[in-house]
C-alpha positions in Angstrom: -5.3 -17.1 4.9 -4.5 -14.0 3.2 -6.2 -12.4 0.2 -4.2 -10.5 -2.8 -5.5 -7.4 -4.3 -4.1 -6.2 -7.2 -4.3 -2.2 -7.7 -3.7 -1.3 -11.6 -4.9 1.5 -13.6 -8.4 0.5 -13.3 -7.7 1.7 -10.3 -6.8 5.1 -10.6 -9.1 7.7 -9.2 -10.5 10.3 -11.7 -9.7 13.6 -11.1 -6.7 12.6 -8.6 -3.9 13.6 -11.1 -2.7 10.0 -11.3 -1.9 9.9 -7.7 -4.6 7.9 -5.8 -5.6 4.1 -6.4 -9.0 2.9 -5.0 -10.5 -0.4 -4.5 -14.1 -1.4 -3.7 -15.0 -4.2 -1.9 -17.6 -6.0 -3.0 -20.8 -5.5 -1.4 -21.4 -8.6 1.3 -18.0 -9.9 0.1 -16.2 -9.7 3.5 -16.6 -8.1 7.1 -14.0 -6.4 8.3 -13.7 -7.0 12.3 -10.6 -6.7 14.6 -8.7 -7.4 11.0 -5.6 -6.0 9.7 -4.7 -5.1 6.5 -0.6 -5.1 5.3 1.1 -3.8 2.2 3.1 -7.0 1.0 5.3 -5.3 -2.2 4.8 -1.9 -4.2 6.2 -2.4 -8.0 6.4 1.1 -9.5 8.6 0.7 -12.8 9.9 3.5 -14.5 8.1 5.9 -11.8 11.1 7.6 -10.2 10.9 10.6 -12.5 7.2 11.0 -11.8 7.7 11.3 -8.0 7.4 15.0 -6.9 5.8 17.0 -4.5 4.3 18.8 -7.6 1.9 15.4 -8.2 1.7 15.2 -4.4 2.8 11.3 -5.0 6.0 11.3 -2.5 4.8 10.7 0.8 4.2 7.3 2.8 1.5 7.2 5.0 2.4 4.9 8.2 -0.2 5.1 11.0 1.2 4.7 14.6 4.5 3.5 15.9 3.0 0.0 16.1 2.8 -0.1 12.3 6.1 1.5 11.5 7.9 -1.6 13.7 5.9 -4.3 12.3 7.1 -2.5 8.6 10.9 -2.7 10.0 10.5 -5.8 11.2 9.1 -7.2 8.0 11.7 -6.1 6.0 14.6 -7.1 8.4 13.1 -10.4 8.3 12.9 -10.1 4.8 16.6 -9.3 4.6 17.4 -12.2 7.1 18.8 -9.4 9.8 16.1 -10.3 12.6 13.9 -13.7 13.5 
C-alpha cells in the first residue's frame, strides 16, 4: 500500500535559494529494502516565471533508462495511449 508525502515550504532547504525540498524520515518509522520510491504528481502554481538556470531549478533528474520507461509508461497509461 502506498504512502503520500507531502513536500511544502516546511520543506525547503535553507540556504538552497528556494530550490531543494527535503524530507526526513522518521527515525524507526520505516526500512527501506528492495523498495521503490515514484513521483505520483508535481503541482507548481504560478512557478513558470521562476524556472531558470539562474535558480538552478530546471532540470529533472531521471536515474537509468528503466526509470525513464516506467515514467512514459505511467503517463501514457495515464492518457489512456498504452495498457
Amino acid at each position: 500500500m502506498g504512502k503520500t508525502i507531502i513536500l511544502n515550504t516546511v520543506n525547503i532547504e535553507e540556504n538552497s535559494n528556494d530550490t531543494k525540498l527535503v524530507y526526513n524520515f522518521p527515525s524507526g518509522g520505516y526500512t527501506f529494502k528492495n523498495d521503490m520510491i515514484a513521483l505520483q504528481s508535481v503541482y507548481q502554481y504560478f512557478s513558470i516565471f521562476n524556472i531558470t538556470s539562474d535558480y538552478g531549478n530546471n532540470t529533472l533528474h531521471i536515474h537509468g533508462l528503466t526509470e525513464l520507461n516506467t515514467l512514459l509508461r505511467f503517463q501514457m497509461v495515464i492518457m489512456k495511449l498504452a495498457i
